[in-house]
N, C-alpha and C positions, 0 to 999 in steps of 0.2 A: 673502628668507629671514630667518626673524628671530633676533635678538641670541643667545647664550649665554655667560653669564657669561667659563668657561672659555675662551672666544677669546680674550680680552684679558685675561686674570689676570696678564699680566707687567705692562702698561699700569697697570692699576688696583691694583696692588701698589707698585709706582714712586711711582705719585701719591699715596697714602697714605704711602709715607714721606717725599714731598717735604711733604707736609699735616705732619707730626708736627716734623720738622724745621722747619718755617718756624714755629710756636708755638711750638716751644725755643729757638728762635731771640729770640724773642719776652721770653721770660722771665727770669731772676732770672740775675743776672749770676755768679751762687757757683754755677749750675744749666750754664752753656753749657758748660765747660769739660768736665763728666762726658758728653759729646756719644761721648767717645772709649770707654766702657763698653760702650754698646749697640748702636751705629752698625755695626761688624763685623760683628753677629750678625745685625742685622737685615737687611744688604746679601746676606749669606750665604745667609738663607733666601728672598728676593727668585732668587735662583737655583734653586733647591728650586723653588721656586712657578714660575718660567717652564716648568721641564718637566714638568708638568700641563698646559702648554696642547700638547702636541707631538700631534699627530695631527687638530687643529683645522682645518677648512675654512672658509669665510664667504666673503663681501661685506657691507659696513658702509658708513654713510655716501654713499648716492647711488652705491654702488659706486667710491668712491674710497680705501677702505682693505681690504685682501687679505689673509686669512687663509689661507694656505698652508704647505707643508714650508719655503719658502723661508724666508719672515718667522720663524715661529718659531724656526728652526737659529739664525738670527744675532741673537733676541730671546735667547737663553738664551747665546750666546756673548757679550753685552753684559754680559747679568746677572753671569756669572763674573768678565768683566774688571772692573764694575765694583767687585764684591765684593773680588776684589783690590785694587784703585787705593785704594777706602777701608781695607780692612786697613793696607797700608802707610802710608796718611797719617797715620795715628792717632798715630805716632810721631814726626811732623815735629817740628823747632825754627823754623823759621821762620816760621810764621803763630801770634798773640796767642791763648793758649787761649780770650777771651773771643768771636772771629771764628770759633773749629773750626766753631761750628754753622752758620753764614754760607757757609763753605767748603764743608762737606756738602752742604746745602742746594743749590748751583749745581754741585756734582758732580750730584749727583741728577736736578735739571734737564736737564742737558747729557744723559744717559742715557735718557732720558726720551724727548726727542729722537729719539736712536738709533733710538729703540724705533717711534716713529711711521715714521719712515722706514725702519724694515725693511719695513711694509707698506704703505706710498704707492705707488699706483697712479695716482695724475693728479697731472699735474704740478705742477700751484700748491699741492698737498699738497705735493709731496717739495718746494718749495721752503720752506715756512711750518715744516715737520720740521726741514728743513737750519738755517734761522734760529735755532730754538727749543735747538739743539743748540749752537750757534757762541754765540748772544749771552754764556750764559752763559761759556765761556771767553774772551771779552774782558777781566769782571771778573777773574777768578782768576788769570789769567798776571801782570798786574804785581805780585799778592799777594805780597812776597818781601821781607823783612827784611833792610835795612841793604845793598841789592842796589840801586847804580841802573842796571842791565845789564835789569832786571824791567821798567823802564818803557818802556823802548826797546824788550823784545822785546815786552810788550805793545798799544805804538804800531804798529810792524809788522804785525801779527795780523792788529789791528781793518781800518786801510788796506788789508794784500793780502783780505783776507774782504772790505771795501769791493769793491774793482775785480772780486773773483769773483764777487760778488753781483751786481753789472749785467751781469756779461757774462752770466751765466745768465739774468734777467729778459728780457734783448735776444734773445739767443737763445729764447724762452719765446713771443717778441711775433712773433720768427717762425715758431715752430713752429704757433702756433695760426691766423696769417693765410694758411698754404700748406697746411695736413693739416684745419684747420677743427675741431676736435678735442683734447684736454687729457687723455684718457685712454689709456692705454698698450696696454690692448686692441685700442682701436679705430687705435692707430696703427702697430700690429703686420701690420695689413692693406695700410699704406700702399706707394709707391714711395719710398725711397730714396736711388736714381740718381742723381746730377748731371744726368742728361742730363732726368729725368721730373720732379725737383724742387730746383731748383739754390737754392731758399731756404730748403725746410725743413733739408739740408743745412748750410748754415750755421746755421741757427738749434740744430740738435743738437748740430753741432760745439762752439758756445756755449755753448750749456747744461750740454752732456758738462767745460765748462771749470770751472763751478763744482764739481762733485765730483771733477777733477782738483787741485783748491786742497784740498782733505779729503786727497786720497790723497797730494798731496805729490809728483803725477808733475811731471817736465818739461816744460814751462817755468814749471808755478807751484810750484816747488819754494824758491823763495827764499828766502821765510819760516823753512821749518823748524829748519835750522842755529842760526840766529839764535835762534829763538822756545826750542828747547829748552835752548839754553845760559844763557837771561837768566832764563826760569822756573824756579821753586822744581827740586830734584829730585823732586818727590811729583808735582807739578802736569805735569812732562816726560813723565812715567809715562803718567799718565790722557791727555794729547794728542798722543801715539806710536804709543799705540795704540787706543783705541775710537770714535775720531773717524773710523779707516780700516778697520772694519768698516761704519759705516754708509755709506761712499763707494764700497764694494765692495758690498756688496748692491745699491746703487741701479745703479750701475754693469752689473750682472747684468743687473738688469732692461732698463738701456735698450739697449746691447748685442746684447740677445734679437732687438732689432728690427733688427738687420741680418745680413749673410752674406757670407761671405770673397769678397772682390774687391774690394766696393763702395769708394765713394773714402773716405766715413769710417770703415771698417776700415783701410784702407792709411793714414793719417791714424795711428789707435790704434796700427799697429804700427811706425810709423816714431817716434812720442813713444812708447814704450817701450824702442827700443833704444836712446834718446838718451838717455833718463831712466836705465836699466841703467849704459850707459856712466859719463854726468856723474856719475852718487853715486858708483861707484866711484872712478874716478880721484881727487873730491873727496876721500873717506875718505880718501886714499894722504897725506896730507900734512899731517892732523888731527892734536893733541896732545888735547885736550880730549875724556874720551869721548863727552859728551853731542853734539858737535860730526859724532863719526865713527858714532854712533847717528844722528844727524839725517839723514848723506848715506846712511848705509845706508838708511832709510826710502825715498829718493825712490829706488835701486836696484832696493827690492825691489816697489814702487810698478810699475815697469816691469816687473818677475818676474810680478804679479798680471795684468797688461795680455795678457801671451805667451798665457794659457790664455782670455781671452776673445776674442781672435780670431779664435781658432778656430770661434766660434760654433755650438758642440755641447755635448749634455749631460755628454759628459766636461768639457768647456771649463769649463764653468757648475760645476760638482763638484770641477774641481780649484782652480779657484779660491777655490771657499766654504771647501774643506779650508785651503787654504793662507793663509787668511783667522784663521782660527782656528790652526794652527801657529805664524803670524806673533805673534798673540795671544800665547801661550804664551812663544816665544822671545825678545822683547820684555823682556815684564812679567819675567822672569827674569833679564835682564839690567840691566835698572833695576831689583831689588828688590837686587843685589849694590852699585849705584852707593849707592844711599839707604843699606845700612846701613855702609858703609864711610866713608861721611861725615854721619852724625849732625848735625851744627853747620850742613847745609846747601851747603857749598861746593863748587863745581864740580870734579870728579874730573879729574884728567891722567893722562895715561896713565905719568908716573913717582910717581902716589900707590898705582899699585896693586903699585910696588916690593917684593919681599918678602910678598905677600900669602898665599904658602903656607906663611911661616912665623906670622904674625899673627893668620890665621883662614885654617886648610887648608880649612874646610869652605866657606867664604864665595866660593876659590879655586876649589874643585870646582863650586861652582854657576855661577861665571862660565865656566869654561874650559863647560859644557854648553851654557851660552848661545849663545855663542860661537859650540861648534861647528856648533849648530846653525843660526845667522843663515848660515854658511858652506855649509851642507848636508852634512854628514860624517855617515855613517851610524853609530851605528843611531838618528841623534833624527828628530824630526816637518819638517824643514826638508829632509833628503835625500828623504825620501816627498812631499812640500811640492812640489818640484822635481820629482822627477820623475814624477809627475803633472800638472803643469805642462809640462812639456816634451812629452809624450809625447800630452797633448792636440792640442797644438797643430800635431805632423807628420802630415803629408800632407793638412794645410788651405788650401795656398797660399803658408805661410811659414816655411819650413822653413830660409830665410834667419834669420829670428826667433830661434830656437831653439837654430841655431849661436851668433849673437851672445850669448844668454844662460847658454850652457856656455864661452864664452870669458870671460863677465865675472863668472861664479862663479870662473872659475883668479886673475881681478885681485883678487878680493874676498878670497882665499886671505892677500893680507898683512898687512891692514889689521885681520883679526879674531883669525887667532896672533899679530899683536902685542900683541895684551891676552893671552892666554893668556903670553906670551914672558915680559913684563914680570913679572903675578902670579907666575910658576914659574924664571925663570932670573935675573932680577933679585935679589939678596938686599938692598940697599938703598935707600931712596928719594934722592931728590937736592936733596928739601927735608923738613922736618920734616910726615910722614904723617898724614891728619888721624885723630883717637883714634877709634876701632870705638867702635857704638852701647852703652850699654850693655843687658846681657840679651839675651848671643849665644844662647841657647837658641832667642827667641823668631824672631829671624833666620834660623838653620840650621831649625829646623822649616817655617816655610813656607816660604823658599827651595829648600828640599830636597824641599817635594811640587811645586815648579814645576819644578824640575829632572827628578823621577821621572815628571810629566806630559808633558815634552816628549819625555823616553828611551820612552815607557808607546807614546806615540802612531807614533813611528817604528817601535820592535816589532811595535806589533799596530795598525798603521792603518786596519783591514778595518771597527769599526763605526764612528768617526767618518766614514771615504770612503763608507760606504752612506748613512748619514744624509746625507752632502753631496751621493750622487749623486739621493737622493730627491729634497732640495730639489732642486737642479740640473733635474730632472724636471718636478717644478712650472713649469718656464718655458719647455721645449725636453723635450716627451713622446719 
């Protein structure tokens, strides 16, 4: 079938602005710093332009890159977060205005990435995607001014990304010596079974480990704590959440290929209730928010896992939904950290003392985060969940499901205690670091991520169509 433009206009819109950035990069040192002018705008209509490709079919490349509902839902949900993640960076203190365009630049790359990997269909693609995605946040996490926490978490990173990257290769060496085969199509036909193929088995298991280091599930959740706490607040943003969209797409896909019983489903849902469990309890005992953001990640990492095991198009649906809610509730809760501490410093959970006397409105954006990381209706996290949950009974795990409505009641304390602090607190217990300045420009788009996260909970019906379309794409 041949090429059309429109397939890939998110792809080819990406790389011209990694093309534009890398010659501004290039240039006149009184030029890099104005990087922060245009760069919003641009990332912004970079999203505009992914959804002209929605309704796109194809095979590209030897038939190793898929133009589907799938790829595209979570191409345009990249584009948003990224357009986010640059918005807010623009304002950082902590990286040399003469590096912003440097910074951009492997923003963009890393996205870029994403983008490939939403539609890798053979495997040595999604791993060359996965690389092209990660390299770049190697460089950018020690980025951090006057911070030596930055080196260390990006010493971390690079090592746990090391040890997940061979175990995916390894795994990769045996999926193609027992199924004969590197496309997903063709291995969608295969056995499965321990009993019919006890190496490709492991070899999936393996490989399924590398996009468990992306999503941050148990047992490669190590890293993340760490990693978000040492990183910039800007840079914590952008690998919180867009790095576990593309881990979650990929994830869809390989998934597809199996069906509740087999031992690597029982596998996925026994490292999801650990992973639920472990972040919780970890959050219970967090000061630092970045810290109880990082365990909520591998929590909810296991929340994502509930609805693919079910191995249905609701499964596949509720998960891409909840992919994108995760999105949303995220980027809103780090857009409250970033403007509260301006200067860069790592928020506690007693700076955000008093915060609804300081900036109500800054208060009200976090308390929606919040409720929504919790799932309290009416935001996009209780629809999130229970689409999630609701997938996943009467598939075989119905144990799953419980465990995951007992470990939203644990989660219940760790997320009002940020709301507790901001609203019942009225003084900090160390001197509170000075609000950004240009609260206007803070409460505006806080307040549309906030209105998007209330928007999605109310009225869930066209994002869950579009995610049961995609979803369709994989599991008719």
């Amino acid at each position: 079938m041949a090429c059309r433009v429109e397939w890939i206009l998110p792809e080819l819109y990406q790389l011209l602005m990694i093309l534009v950035l890398f010659l501004w990069s290039l240039g006149n040192s009184r030029w890099k710093p104005r990087v922060d002018a245009w760069i919003p705008w641009a990332a912004g209509l970079g999203f505009v332009v992914s959804l002209f490709s929605f309704g796109a079919r194809g095979m590209l490349f030897a038939d190793a890159y898929r133009i589907d509902a799938l790829s595209q839902f979570f191409k345009a949900a990249i584009a948003f977060g990224f357009a986010v993640t640059v918005l807010n960076a623009t304002r950082q203190q902590t990286i040399e205005a003469r590096k912003k365009a440097d910074y951009f630049l492997l923003l963009a790359l890393s996205a870029l990435g994403l983008m490939i990997l939403a539609s890798a269909v053979e495997l040595l693609t999604v791993y060359l995607a996965m690389e092209l995605s990660s390299y770049s946040l190697y460089a950018l996490i020690p980025l951090r001014d006057r911070e030596k926490g930055a080196a260390e978490a990006g010493i971390k990173y690079i090592l746990f990304g090391a040890v997940a990257t061979g175990l995916a290769l390894y795994g990769f060496s045996y999926i193609l010596a027992s199924q004969h085969t590197s496309y997903l199509a063709e291995l969608a036909g295969r056995d499965w079974s321990w009993a019919a193929s006890p190496l490709a088995v492991v070899g999936l298991t393996l490989f399924l480990g590398g996009f468990f280091y992306k999503l941050a599930l148990f047992p490669f959740h190590f890293w993340a704590p760490d990693v978000y706490q040492g990183a910039s607040n800007e840079t914590a943003t952008y690998v919180s959440t867009l790095p576990k969209l593309g881990a979650i797409v990929l994830l869809i896909r390989l998934t597809s290929l199996l069906k509740p019983g087999l031992e690597i489903t029982t596998i996925l849902a026994v490292l999801a209730a650990l992973s639920m469990t472990y972040g919780n309890l970890a959050a219970l005992i967090q000061t630092d928010v970045k810290r109880i953001l990082g365990y909520s990640t591998v929590a909810h990492a296991g929340y994502v896992i509930v609805a693919l095991v079910a191995a249905s198009t609701q499964g596949m649906a509720a998960a891409a939904f909840y992919a994108v809610a995760y999105l949303l509730m995220n980027l809103t809760c780090f857009w409250v950290v970033c403007r509260i501490a301006p200067d860069g410093r790592n928020v506690e959970l007693d700076d955000l003392n008093g915060l609804h006397r300081r900036a109500p409105g800054l208060a009200l954006i976090l308390a929606v985060g919040a409720f929504a990381l919790l799932g309290l209706p009416p935001t996009a996290g209780f629809m999130g969940k229970l689409f999630l949950l609701t997938s996943a009974w009467d598939h075989g795990y119905n144990w799953l499901v419980v465990v995951a409505a007992l470990n939203t009641a644990v989660s219940l304390y760790y997320y009002l205690n940020m709301v507790r602090h901001a609203y019942t607190q009225d003084e900090p217990l160390r001197p509170a670091p000075a609000l950004q300045p240009g609260a206007g420009f803070g409460l505006l788009w806080g307040g549309l991520l906030a209105v998007l996260v209330l928007a999605v909970g109310i009225l869930p019906a066209p994002l869950f169509q579009a995610a049961l379309k995609a979803g369709s794409a994989i599991l008719p």
